[in-house]
Every structure is written in structure tokens, then in C-alpha cells.
N, C-alpha and C positions, 0 to 999 in steps of 0.2 A: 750269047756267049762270045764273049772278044776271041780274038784270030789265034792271039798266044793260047791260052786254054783249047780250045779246037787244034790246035795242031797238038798238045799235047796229051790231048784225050786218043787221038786215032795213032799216034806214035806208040802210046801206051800199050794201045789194045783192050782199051776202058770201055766197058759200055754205062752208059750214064743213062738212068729211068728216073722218070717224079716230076717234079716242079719243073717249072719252065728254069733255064740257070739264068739268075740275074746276077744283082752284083754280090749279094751275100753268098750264092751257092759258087761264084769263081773266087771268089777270097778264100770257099773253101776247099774248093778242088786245089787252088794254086799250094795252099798249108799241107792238103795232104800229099800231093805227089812233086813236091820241092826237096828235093833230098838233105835231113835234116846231118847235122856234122858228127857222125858216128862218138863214142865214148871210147877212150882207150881202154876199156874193159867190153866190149860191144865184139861178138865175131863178126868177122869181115865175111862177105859172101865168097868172094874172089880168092881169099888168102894174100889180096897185099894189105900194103900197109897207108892207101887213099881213105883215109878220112870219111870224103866228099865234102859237103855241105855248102851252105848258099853263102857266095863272096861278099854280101852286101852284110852277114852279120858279125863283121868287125865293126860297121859302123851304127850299129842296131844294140839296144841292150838286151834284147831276147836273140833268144836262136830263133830260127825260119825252118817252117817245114819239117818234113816225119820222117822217121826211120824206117817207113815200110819196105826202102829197100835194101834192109839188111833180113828180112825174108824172101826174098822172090827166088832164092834157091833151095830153099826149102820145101820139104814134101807137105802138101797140106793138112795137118791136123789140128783136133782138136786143140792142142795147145800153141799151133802157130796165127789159127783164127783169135785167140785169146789175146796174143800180143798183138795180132793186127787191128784190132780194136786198141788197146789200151797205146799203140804207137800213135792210133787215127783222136783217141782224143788228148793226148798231147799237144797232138799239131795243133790242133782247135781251140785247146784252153785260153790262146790267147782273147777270144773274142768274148771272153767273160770278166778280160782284167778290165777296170777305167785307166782309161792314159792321160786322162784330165779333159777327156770329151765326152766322157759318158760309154758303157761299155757296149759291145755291137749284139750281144745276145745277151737274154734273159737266160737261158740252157740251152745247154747243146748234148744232145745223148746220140750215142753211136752202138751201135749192135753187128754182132758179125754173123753170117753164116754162111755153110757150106751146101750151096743151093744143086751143085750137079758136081760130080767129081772133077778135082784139080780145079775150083773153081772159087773165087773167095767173092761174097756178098758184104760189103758196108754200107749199113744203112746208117743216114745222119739224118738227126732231126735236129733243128735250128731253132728255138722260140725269140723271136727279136723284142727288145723293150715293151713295144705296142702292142704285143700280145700275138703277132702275123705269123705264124707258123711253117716253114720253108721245109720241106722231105725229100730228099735224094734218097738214091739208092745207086753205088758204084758197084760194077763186078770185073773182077778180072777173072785170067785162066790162069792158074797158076802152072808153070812149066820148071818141071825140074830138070830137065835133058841137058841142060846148061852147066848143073853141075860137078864138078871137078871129081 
């Protein structure tokens, strides 16, 4: 796991179970907790009006990174797990587009659950070209105290 990833796993408060992380499982942590650039229809968690999103996608034609953290102040349910899945494979879908080098996964399937209270489980499964199968499993705590 490179240094940047590692520093932002323990900043997070991520716990990361499964595969050992090579380079396909940090392409995919960096996608999912890269704050992707909110929608002017999107609630803000904060109530301002930051955006956020990753500076380098003015010169990128896709956006970078996930919305998971226009949840993190919300209370965990069933329907915040829902989106936190369908945020986690947005970020990811790009590993399915070709960029004219061939694309980095075969499927990517993501599943959520709520494995102990206030607590969010993303499991990613990776299938790469060659058939190699890559399994994570991310948990956060989800804390609502923070909220306004």
C-alpha cells in the first residue's frame, strides 16, 4: 500500500480486510475516498456552499472520486447504505471504460452493509481482464455527532 493511501486509510478511520492492496485495490481506495465535486442539486453535509472535488479534474475529462462524503453526516440507514454503494460504484465505473489501452477490470461489483451499528461495510469485488479476482472489504463508523 503506498504512503499516501496508508496515511489516508488511518486519517479516515478505515478499516480495510481481504486481499493484500496492490495496485488495483489503491486505484481503488484512492476513487472511493477522493472527494468527488458535489452537483448543484446534491445536499451539502456542512450547509455551505464547497463544492469540494479533486483539482486535477479540470484537466481530466472524467471526474475523480465519490460522493461518499456528502453522507458522512448522516444517520445510517438502510437507504444511506444504498447510496453508499451506488456513490462507491460510480467512483469505480471508470475501470470498466477502454481509454485506448484496454480497460483495468472485467466487473467490478460493490455491495453494502451494515455489519454493527453506525457502522458502514463496502465490499468491492474487482474481476481484472485475466480473469484475477481482487476482494476488499472497507468499514467505516459512521458518526453523526458532527451534525448541525
Amino acid at each position: 500500500m503506498s504512503a499516501i493511501v496508508f496515511d489516508m486509510v488511518k486519517n479516515a478511520g478505515l478499516i480495510i480486510e481481504g486481499a493484500d492492496i496492490g495496485e488495483i485495490s489503491t486505484l481503488a481506495l484512492i476513487s472511493l475516498f477522493t472527494d468527488a465535486r458535489a452537483d448543484e442539486s446534491d445536499t451539502l453535509p456542512d450547509g455551505s456552499k464547497d463544492l469540494r472535488g479533486w483539482p486535477g479534474d479540470s484537466f481530466y475529462s472524467e471526474p475523480w472520486g465519490s460522493k461518499l462524503w456528502l453522507l458522512y453526516r448522516e444517520k445510517m440507514t438502510t437507504d444511506v447504505r444504498n447510496k453508499a454503494v451506488k456513490y462507491a460504484e460510480d467512483a469505480l465505473a471508470w475501470m470498466l471504460r477502454d481509454n485506448g489501452e484496454g480497460v483495468v477490470a472485467k466487473s467490478v461489483q460493490v455491495t453494502g452493509s451494515i455489519p454493527k451499528f453506525q457502522t458502514l461495510a463496502l465490499n468491492v469485488v474487482i474481476t481484472k481482464p485475466d480473469g484475477e479476482v481482487i476482494s476488499f472489504t472497507v468499514s467505516k463508523r459512521w458518526e453523526t455527532q458532527g451534525a448541525v
